[in-house]
VEXKE-365011 format. One record per residue: x, y, z of N, C-alpha, C, O in turn; residue number from 1. Coordinates in steps of 0.1 Angstrom, whole numbers, padded with zeros to 4 digits, always signed. Layout:
residues N
> nX,nY,nZ,caX,caY,caZ,cX,cY,cZ,oX,oY,oZ,i
> X,Y,Z,X,Y,Z,X,Y,Z,X,Y,Z,NUM
...
end
This chain:
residues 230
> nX,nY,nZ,caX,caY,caZ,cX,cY,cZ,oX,oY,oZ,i
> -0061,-0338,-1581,-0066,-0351,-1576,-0074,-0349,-1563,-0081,-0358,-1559,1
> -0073,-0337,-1555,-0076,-0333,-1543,-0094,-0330,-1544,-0103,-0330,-1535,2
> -0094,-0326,-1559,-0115,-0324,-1556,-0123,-0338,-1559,-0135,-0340,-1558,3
> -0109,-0348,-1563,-0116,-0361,-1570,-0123,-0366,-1552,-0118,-0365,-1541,4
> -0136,-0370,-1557,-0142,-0381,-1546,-0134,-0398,-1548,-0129,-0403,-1558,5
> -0135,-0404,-1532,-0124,-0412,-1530,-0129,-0423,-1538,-0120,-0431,-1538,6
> -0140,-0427,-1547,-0148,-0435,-1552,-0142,-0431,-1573,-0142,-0438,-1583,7
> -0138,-0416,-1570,-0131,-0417,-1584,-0116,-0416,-1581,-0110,-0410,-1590,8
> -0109,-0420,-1571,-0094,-0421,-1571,-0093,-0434,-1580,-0101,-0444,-1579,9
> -0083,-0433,-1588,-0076,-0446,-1586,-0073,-0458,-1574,-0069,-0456,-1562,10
> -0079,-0473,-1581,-0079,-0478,-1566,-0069,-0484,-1561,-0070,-0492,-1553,11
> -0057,-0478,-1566,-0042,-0485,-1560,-0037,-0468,-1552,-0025,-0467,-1550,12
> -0045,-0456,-1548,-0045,-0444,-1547,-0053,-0445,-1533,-0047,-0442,-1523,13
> -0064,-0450,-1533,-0071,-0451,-1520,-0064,-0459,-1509,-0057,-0470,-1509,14
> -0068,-0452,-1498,-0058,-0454,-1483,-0061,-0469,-1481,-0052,-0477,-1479,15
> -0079,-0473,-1480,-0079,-0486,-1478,-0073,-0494,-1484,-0065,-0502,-1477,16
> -0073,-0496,-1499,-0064,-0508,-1510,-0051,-0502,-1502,-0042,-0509,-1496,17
> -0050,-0491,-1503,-0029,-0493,-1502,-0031,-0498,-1486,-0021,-0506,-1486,18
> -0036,-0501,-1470,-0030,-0500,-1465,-0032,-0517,-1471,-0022,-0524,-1472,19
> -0042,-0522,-1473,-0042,-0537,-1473,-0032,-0541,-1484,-0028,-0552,-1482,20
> -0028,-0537,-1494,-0013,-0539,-1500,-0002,-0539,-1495,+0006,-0549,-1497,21
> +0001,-0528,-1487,+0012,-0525,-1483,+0015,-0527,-1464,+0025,-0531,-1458,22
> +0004,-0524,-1459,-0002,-0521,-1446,-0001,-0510,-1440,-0001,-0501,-1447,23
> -0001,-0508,-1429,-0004,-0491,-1418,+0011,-0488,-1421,+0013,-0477,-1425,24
> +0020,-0496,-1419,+0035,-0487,-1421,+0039,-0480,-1430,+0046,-0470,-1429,25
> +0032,-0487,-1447,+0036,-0480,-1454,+0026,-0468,-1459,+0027,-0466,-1471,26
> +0015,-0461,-1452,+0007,-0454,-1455,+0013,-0443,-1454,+0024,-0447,-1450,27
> +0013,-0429,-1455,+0014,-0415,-1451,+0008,-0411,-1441,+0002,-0421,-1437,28
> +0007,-0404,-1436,+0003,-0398,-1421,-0011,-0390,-1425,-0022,-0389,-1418,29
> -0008,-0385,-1439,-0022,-0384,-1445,-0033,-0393,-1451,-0044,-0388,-1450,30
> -0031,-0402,-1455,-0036,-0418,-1458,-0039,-0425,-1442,-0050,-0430,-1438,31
> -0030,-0425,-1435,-0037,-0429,-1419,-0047,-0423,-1416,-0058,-0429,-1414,32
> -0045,-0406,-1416,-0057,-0403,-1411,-0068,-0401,-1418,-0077,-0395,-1411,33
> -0070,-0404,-1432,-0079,-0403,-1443,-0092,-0412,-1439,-0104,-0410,-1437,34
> -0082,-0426,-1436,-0086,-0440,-1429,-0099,-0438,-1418,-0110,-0443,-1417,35
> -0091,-0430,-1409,-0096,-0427,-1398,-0109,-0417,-1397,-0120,-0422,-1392,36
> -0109,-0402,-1403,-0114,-0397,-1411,-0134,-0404,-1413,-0145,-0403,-1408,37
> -0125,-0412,-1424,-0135,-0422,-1434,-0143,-0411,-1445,-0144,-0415,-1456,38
> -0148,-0398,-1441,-0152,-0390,-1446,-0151,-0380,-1453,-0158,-0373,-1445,39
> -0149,-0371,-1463,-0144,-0361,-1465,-0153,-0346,-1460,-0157,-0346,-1449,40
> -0155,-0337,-1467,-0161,-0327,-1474,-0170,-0329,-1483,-0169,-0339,-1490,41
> -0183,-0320,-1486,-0186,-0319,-1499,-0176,-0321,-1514,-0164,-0316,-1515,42
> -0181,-0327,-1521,-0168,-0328,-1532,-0154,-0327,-1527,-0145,-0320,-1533,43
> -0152,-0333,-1519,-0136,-0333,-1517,-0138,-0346,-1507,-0147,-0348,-1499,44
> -0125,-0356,-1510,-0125,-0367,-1506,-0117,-0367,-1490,-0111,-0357,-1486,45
> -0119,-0381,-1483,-0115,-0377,-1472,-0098,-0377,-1469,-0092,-0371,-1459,46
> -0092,-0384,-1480,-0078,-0377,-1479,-0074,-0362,-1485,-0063,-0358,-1487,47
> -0081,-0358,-1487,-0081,-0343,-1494,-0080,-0336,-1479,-0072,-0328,-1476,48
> -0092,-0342,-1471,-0095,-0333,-1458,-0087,-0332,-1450,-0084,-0322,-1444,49
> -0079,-0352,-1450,-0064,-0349,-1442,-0056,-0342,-1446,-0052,-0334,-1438,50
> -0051,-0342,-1457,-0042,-0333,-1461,-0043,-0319,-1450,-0035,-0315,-1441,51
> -0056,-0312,-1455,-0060,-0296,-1452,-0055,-0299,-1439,-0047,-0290,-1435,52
> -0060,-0310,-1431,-0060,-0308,-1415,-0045,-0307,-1412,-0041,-0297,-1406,53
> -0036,-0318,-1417,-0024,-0315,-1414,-0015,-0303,-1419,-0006,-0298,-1413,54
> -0019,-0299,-1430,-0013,-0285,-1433,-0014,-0274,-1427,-0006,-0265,-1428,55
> -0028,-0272,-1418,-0030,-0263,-1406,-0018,-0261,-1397,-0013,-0251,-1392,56
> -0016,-0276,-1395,-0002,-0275,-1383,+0009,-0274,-1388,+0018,-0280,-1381,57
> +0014,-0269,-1402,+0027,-0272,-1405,+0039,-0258,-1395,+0036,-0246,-1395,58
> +0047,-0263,-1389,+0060,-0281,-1398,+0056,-0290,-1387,+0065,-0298,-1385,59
> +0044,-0291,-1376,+0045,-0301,-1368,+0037,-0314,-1375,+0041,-0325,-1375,60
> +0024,-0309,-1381,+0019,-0317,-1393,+0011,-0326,-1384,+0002,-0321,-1377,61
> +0013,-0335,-1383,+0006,-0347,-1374,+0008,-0344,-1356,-0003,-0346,-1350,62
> +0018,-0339,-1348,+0022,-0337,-1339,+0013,-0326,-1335,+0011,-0325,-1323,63
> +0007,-0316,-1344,+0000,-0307,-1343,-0017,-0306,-1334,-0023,-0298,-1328,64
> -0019,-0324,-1340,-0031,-0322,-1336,-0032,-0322,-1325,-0041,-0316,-1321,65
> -0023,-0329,-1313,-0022,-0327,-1300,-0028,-0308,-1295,-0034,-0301,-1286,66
> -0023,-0307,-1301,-0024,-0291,-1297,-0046,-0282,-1302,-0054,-0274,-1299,67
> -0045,-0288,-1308,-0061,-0285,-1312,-0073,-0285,-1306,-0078,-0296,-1305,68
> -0079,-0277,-1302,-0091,-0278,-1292,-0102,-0284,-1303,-0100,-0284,-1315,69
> -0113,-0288,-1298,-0122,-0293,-1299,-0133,-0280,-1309,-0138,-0280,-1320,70
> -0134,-0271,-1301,-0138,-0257,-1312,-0130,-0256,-1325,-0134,-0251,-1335,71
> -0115,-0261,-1323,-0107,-0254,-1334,-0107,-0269,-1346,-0109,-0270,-1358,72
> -0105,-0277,-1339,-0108,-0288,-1351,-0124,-0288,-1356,-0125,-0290,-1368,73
> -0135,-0285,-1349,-0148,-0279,-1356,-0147,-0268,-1367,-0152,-0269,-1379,74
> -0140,-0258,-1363,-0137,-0252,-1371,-0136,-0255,-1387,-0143,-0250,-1396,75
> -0125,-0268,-1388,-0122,-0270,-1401,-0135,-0276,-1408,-0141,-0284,-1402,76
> -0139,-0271,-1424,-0147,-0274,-1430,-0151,-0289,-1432,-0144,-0292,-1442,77
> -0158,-0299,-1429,-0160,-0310,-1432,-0157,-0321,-1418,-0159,-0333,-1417,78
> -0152,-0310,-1406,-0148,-0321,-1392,-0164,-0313,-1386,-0168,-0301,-1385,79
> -0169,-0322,-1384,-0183,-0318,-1370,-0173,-0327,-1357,-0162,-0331,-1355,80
> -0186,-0327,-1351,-0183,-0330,-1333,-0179,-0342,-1332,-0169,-0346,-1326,81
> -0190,-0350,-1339,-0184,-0366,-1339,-0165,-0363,-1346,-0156,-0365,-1338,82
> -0163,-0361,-1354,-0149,-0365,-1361,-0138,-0356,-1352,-0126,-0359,-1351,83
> -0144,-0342,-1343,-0136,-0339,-1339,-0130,-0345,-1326,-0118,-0347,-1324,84
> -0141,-0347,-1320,-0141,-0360,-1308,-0130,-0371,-1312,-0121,-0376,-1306,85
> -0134,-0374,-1323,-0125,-0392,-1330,-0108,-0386,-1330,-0098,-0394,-1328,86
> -0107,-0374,-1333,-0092,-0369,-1334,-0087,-0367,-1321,-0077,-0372,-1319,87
> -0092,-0359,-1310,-0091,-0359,-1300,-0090,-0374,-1293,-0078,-0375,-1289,88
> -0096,-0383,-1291,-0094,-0393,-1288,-0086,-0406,-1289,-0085,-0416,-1283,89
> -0081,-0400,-1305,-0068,-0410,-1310,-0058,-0404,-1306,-0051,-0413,-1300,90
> -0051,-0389,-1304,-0042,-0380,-1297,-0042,-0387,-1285,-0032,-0392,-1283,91
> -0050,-0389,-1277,-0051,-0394,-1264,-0045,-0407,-1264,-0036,-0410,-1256,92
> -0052,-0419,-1274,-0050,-0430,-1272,-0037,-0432,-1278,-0032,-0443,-1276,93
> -0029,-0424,-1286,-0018,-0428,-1287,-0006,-0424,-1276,+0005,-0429,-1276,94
> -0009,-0415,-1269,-0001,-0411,-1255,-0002,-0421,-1247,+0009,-0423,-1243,95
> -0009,-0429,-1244,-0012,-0438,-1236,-0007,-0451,-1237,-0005,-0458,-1227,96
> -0004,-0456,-1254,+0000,-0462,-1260,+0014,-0462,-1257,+0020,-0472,-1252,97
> +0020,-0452,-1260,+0035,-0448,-1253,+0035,-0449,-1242,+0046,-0456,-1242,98
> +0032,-0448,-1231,+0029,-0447,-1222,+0034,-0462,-1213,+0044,-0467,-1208,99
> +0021,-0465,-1215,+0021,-0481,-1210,+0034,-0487,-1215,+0042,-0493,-1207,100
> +0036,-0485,-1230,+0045,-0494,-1233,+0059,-0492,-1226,+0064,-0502,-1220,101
> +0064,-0481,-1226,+0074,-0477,-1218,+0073,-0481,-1204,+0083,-0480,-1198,102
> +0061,-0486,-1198,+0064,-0486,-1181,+0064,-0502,-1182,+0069,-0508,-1172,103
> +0058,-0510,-1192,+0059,-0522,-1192,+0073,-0525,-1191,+0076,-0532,-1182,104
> +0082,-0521,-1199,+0098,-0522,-1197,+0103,-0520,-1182,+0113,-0526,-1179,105
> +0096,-0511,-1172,+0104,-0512,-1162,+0112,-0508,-1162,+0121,-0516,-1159,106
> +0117,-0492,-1165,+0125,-0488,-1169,+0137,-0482,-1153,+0131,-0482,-1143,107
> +0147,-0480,-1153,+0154,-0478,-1144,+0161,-0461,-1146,+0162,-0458,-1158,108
> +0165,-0452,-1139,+0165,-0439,-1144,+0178,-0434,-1132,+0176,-0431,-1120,109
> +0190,-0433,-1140,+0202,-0429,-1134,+0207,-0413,-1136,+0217,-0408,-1131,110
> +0200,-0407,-1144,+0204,-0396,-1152,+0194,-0389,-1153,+0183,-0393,-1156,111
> +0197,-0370,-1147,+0178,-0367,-1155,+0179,-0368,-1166,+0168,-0373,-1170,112
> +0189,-0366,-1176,+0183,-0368,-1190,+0173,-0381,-1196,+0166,-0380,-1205,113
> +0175,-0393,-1188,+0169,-0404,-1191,+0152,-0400,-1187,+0141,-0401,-1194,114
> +0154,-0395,-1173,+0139,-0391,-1172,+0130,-0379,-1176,+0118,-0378,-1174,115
> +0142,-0367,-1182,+0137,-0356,-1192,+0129,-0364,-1201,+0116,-0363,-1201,116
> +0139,-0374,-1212,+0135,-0381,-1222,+0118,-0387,-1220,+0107,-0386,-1226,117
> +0122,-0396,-1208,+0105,-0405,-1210,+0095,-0398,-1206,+0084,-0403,-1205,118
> +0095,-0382,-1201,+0085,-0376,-1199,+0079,-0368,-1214,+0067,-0367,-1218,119
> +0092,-0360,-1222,+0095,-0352,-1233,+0083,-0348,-1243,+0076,-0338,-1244,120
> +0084,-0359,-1250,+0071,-0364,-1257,+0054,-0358,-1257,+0046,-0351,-1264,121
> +0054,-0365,-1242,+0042,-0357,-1237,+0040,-0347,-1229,+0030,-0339,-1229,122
> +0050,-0345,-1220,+0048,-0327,-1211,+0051,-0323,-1223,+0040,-0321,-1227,123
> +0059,-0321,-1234,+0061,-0309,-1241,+0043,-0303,-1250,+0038,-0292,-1254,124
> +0040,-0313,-1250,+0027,-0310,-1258,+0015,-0302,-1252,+0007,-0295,-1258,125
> +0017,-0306,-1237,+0009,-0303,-1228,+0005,-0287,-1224,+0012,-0278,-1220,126
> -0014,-0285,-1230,-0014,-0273,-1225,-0016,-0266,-1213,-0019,-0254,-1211,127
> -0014,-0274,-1207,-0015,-0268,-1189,-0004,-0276,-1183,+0002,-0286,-1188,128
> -0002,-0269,-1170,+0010,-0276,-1161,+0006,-0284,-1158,-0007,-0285,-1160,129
> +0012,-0295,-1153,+0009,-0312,-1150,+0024,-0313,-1146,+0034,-0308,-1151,130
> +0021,-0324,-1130,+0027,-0322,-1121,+0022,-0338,-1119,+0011,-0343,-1117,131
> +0040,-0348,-1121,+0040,-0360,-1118,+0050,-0363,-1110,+0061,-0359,-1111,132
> +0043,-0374,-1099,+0056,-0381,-1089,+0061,-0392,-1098,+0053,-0398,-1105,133
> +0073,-0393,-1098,+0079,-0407,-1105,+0084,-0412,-1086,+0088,-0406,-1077,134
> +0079,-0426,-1089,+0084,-0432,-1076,+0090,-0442,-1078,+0084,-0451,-1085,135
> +0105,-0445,-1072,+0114,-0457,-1074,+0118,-0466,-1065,+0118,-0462,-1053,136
> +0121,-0475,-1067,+0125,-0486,-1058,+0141,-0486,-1055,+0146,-0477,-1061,137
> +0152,-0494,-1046,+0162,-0489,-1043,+0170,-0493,-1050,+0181,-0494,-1046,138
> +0169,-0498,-1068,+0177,-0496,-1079,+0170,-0490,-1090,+0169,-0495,-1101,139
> +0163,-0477,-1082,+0162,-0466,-1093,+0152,-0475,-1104,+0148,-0469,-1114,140
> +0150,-0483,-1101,+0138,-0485,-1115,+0122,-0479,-1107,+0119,-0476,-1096,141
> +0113,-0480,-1121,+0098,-0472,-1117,+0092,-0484,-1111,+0093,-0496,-1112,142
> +0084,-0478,-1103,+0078,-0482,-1094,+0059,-0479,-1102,+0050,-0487,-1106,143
> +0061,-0466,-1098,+0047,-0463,-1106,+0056,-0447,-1108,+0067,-0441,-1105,144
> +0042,-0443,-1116,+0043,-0425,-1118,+0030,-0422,-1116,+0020,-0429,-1120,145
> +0029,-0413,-1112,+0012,-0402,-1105,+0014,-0393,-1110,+0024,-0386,-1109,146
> +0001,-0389,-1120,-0003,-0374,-1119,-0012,-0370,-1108,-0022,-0374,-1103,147
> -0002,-0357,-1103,-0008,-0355,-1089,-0017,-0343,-1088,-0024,-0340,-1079,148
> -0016,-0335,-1102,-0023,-0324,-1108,-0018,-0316,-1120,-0008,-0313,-1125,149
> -0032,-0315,-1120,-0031,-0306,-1135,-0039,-0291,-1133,-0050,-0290,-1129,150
> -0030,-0282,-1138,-0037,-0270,-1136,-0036,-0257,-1149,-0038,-0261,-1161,151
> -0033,-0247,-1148,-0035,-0235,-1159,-0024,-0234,-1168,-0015,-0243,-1168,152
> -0024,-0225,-1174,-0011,-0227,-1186,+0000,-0220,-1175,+0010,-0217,-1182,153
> +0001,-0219,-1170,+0011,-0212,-1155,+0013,-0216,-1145,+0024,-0215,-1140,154
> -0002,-0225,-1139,+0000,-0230,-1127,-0003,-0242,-1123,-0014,-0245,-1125,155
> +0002,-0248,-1118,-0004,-0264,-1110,-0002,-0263,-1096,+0009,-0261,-1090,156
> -0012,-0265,-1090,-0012,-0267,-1073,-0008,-0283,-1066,-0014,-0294,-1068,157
> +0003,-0281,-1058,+0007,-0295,-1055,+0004,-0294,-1039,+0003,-0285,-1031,158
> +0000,-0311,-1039,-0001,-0310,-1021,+0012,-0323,-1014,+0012,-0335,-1015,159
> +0019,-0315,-1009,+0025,-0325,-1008,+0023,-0335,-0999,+0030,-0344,-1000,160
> +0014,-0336,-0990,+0006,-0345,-0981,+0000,-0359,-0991,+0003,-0371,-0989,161
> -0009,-0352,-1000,-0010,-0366,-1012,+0001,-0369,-1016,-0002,-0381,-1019,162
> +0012,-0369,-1019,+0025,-0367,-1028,+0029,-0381,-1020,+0031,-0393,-1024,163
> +0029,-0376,-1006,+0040,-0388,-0999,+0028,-0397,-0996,+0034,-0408,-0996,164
> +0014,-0401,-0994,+0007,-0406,-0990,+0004,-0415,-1007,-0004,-0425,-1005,165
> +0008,-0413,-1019,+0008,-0422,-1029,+0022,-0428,-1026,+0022,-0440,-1025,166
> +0036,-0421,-1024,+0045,-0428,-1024,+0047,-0437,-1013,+0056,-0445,-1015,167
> +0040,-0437,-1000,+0041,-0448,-0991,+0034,-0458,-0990,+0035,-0467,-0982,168
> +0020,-0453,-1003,+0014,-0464,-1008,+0017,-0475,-1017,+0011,-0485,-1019,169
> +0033,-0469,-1024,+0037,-0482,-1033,+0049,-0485,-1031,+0057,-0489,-1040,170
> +0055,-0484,-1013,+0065,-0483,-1009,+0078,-0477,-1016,+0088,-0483,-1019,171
> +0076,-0465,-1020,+0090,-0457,-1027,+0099,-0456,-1020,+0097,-0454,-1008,172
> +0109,-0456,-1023,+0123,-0454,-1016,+0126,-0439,-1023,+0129,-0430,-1015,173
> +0126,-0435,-1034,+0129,-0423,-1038,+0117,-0418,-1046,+0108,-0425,-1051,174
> +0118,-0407,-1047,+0106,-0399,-1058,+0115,-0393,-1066,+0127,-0394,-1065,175
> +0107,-0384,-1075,+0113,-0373,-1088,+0099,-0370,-1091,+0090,-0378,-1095,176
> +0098,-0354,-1089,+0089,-0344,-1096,+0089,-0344,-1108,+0100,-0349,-1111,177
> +0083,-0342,-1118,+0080,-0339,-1130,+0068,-0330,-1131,+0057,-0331,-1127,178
> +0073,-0320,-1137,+0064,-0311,-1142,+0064,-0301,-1155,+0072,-0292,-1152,179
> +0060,-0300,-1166,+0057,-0287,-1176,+0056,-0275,-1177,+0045,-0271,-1173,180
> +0062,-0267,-1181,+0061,-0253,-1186,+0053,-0247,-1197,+0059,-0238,-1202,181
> +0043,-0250,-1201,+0035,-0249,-1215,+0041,-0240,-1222,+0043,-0244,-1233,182
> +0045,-0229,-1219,+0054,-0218,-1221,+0070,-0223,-1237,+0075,-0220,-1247,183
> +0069,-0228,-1228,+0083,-0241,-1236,+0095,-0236,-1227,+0105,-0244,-1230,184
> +0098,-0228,-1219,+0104,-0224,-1210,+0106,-0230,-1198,+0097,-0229,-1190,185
> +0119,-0238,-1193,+0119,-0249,-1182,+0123,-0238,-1171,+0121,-0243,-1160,186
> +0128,-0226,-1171,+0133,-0218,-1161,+0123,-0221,-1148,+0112,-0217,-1148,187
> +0129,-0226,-1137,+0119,-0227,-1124,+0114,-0211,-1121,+0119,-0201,-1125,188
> +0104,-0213,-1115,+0100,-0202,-1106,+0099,-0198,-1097,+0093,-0209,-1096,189
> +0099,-0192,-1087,+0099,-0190,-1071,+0090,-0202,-1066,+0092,-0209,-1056,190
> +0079,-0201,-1074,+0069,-0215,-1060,+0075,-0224,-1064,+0076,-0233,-1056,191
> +0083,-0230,-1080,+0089,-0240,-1078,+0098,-0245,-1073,+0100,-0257,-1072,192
> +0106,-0235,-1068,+0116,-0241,-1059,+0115,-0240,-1044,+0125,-0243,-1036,193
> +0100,-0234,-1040,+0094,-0234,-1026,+0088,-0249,-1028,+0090,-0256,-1019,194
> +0083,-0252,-1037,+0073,-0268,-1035,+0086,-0276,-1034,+0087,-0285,-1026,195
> +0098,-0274,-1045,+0112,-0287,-1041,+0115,-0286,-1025,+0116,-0297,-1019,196
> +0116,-0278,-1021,+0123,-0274,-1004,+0112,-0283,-0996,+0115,-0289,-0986,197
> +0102,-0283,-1000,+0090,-0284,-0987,+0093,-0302,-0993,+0097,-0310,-0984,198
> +0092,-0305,-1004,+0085,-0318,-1003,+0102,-0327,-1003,+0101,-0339,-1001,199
> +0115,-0320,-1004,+0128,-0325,-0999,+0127,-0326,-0983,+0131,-0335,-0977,200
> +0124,-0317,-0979,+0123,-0317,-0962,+0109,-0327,-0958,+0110,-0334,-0948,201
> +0097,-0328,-0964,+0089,-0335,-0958,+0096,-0347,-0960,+0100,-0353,-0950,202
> +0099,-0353,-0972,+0105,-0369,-0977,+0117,-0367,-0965,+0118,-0378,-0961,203
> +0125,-0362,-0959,+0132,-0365,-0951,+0130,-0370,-0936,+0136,-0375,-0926,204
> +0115,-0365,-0939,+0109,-0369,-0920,+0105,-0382,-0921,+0100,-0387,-0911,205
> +0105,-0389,-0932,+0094,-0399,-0933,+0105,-0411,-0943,+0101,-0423,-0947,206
> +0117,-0405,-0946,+0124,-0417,-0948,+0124,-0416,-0968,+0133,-0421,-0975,207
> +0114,-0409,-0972,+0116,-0413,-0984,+0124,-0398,-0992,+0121,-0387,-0988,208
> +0133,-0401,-1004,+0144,-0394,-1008,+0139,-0385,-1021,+0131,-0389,-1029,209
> +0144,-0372,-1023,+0139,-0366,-1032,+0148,-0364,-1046,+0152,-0352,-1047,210
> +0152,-0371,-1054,+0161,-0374,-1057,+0161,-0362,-1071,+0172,-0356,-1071,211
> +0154,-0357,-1080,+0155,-0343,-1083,+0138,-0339,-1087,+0128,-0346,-1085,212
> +0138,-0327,-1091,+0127,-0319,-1095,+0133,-0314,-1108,+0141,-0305,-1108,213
> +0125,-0322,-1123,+0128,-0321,-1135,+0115,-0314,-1139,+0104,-0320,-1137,214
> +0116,-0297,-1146,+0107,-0291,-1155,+0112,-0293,-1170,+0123,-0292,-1175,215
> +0099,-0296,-1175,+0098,-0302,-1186,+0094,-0287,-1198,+0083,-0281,-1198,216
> +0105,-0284,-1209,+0099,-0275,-1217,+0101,-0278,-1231,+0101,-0290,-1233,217
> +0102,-0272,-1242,+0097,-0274,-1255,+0113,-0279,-1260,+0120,-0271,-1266,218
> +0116,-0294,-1256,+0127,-0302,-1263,+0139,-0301,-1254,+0150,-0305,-1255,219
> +0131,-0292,-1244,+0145,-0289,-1232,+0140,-0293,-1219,+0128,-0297,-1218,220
> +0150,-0291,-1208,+0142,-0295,-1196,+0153,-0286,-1188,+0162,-0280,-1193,221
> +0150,-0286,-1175,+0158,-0280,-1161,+0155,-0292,-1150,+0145,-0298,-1146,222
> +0171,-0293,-1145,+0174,-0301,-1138,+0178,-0299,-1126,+0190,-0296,-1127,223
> +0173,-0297,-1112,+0173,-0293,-1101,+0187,-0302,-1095,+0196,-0295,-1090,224
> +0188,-0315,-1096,+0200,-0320,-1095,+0211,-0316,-1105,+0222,-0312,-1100,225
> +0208,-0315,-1118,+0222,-0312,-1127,+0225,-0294,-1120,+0236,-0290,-1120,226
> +0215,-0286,-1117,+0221,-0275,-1113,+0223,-0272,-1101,+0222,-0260,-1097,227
> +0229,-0284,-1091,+0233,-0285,-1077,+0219,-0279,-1065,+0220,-0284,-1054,228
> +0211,-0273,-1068,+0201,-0273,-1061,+0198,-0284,-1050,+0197,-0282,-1038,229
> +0196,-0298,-1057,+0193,-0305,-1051,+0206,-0317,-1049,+0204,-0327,-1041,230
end
């Protein structure tokens, strides 16, 4: 069925009829992105193409594409610049999607696990360090969160001068670092626990509290408060 063109599927087979039958929930992840797609290959339809794309990444499958450069989804036979771009850009728009939605709630954060969790998702995916202030008000709910930098698959440079100068712009009473390991590895490192020291001692001249430094790695995290550090 995979060399049939989408014009000789059966039409209870094609992604558009089924999602308008059934809708976007009951489609496959390959039928979503077939949708998306719109195109195939030469002789091969464009759910054929999803398929190939998501079997590239198995067992992450869909989660995979996060990880894909723009060269390497070119790569695949039948994606040019336009469709690689369109995948790239839906990856993006659905982080964002999460994103928002979760800060719309207003969420309040007593535990690092709660704030391992709402970062998880996306530091884990992330291929460079990325380095966020979470800033709270004095019952612990979000205030805002800052990306304060993004840098190599090893390194991110933090200043902590901007750090406190975003948090006394949205009156924080406490902060929490967040940052990634691309590695998948949360083990701190020497400058990370030189940057917790500096920006616990600056937040103490100036009133605002450093409440932990959570590294974020592949479904794990390290907790600077759960390991008495802080």
């Amino acid at each position: 069925m995979d060399k049939l063109t989408m014009k000789e599927l059966p039409a209870e087979d094609r992604p558009y009829e089924r999602c308008l039958a059934v809708g976007p929930e009951g489609l496959t992840d390959a039928e979503l992105l077939s949708i998306i797609i719109r195109t195939g290959a030469k002789g091969e339809s464009s759910l054929a193409l999803a398929r190939r794309i998501l079997a590239l990444n198995y067992p992450q499958g869909i989660l995979g594409l996060l990880h894909l450069t723009l060269p390497e989804l070119m790569e695949i036979k039948g994606i040019g610049k336009v469709k690689a771009i369109q995948l790239q850009c839906i990856g993006e728009l659905s982080r964002r999607i999460w994103r928002t939605a979760a800060v719309q709630e207003k969420p309040a954060f007593f535990q690092p696990e709660e704030i391992a969790g709402y970062y998880m998702e996306h530091l884990r995916h992330a291929e460079h360090e990325e380095l966020y202030v979470l800033m709270l008000d004095t019952k612990n709910r979000m205030i805002r969160d800052q990306l304060m930098s993004r840098g190599t698959v090893n390194h991110t440079a933090a200043a902590p001068r901007e750090l406190f100068i975003e948090a006394l712009r949205y009156h924080a009473v406490n902060v929490v670092l967040v940052h990634n390991h691309p590695s998948g590895d949360p083990t701190p490192s020497q400058e990370d626990k030189n940057l917790t020291l500096r920006i616990r001692q600056g937040g103490a001249l100036i009133g605002i509290g450093l409440l932990d430094h959570i590294i974020i790695g592949d479904n794990t995290y390290f907790s600077f408060k759960e390991r008495g550090i802080i």
